[in-house]
N, C-alpha and C positions, 0 to 999 in steps of 0.2 A: 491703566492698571488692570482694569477690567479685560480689556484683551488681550492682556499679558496671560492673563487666568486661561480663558477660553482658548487661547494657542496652545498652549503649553496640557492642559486638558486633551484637546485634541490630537495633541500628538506623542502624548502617553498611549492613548485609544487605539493608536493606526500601530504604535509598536506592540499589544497584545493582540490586535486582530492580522498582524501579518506572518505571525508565526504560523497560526490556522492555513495560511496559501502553503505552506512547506510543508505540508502531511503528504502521507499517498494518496494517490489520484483516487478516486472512487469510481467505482465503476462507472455512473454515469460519465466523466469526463473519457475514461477508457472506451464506452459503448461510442464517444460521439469520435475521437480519435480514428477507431476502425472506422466508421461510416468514411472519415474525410480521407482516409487511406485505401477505401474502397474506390473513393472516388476518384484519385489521383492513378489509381491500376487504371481504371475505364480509361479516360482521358490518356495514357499513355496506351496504353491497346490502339486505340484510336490514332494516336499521333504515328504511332510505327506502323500501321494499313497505310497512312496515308504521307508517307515521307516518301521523298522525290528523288533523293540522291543515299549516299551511305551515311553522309554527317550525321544527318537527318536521323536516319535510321538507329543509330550507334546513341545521339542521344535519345530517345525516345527509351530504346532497351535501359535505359542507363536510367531514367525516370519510372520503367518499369519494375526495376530490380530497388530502386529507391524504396515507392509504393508496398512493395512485398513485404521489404523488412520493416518499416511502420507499420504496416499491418499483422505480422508477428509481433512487435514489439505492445502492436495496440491491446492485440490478444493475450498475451503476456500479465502486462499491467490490470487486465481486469480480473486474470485467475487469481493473481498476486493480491487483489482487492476482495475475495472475493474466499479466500482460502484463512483468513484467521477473523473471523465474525465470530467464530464459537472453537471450541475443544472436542465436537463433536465429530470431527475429520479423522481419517488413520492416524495420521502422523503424532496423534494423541491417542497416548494410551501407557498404561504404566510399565516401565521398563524403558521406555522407549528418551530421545532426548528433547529437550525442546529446544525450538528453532533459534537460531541465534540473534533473529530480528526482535525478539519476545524476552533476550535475556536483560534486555537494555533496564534500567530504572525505572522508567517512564509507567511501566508496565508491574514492577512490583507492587505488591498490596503489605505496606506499611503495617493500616489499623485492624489489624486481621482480626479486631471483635468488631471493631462498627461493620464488621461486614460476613460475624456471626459464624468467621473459621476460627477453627483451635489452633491452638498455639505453636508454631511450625517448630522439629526440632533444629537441634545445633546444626547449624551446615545447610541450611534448609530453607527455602520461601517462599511464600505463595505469592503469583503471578494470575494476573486476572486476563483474560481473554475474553473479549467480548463480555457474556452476562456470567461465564463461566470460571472458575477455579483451576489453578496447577497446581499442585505442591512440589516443587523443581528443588534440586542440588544447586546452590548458590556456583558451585568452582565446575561442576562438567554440566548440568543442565539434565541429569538423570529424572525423570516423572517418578513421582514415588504416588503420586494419588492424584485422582481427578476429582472434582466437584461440580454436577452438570445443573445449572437453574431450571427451572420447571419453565 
């Protein structure tokens, strides 16, 4: 009975911490990405000097061209990681729209007093970004106000 409990505990536990694995990557797994896509261009540099025939050679380029675009994709992923910390970027600012990665739920601010905003009007939401405030158009994502934390 007793490890009925503790089973069943435990794997309550593993289904609220595995949702955490499905976030965006953060930059450090993006910094360590590049590194291993750094490494995989060398190693192919390498393989195509030293390819004996054309196979050889054809893959090697073909592991080369792999490596590149991992390595964009690596770099990618970190600006992507790296671009919504705060409201403090261009792409915020009033008039303008907000992103559509940001219009999701996850991201609106409900108790908009325990969190010492006024009262958004009709049509209207405030969206928290990082430490920071949006006041977005619920239907097209228009910024009507920004709110920057100290």
């Amino acid at each position: 009975m007793h490890t009925k409990t503790l089973l069943c505990t435990l794997a309550i536990a593993s289904l609220g911490f595995s949702s955490a694995s499905f976030a965006q990557p953060s930059r450090q797994d993006a910094r360590q990405d590049a590194r291993e896509a750094r490494q995989d261009i060398r190693e192919a540099q390498r393989d195509l000097r030293r390819a004996d025939d054309r196979r050889d050679a054809r893959e090697a380029r073909q592991d080369l061209r792999e490596g590149r675009r991992d390595l964009r994709e690596a770099r990618e992923d970190r600006r992507e990681a790296r671009r919504y910390d705060n409201a403090r970027g261009a792409e915020f600012r009033r008039g303008g729209r907000l992103p559509a990665e940001l219009r999701d739920r996850h991201y609106v601010v409900n108790d908009w007093r325990g969190h010492r905003l006024s009262a958004p009007p009709r049509g209207y939401h405030w969206v928290q970004v990082g430490p920071d405030y949006v006041l977005a158009a619920v239907a097209t994502g228009l910024i009507a106000n920004l709110i920057l934390s100290q």
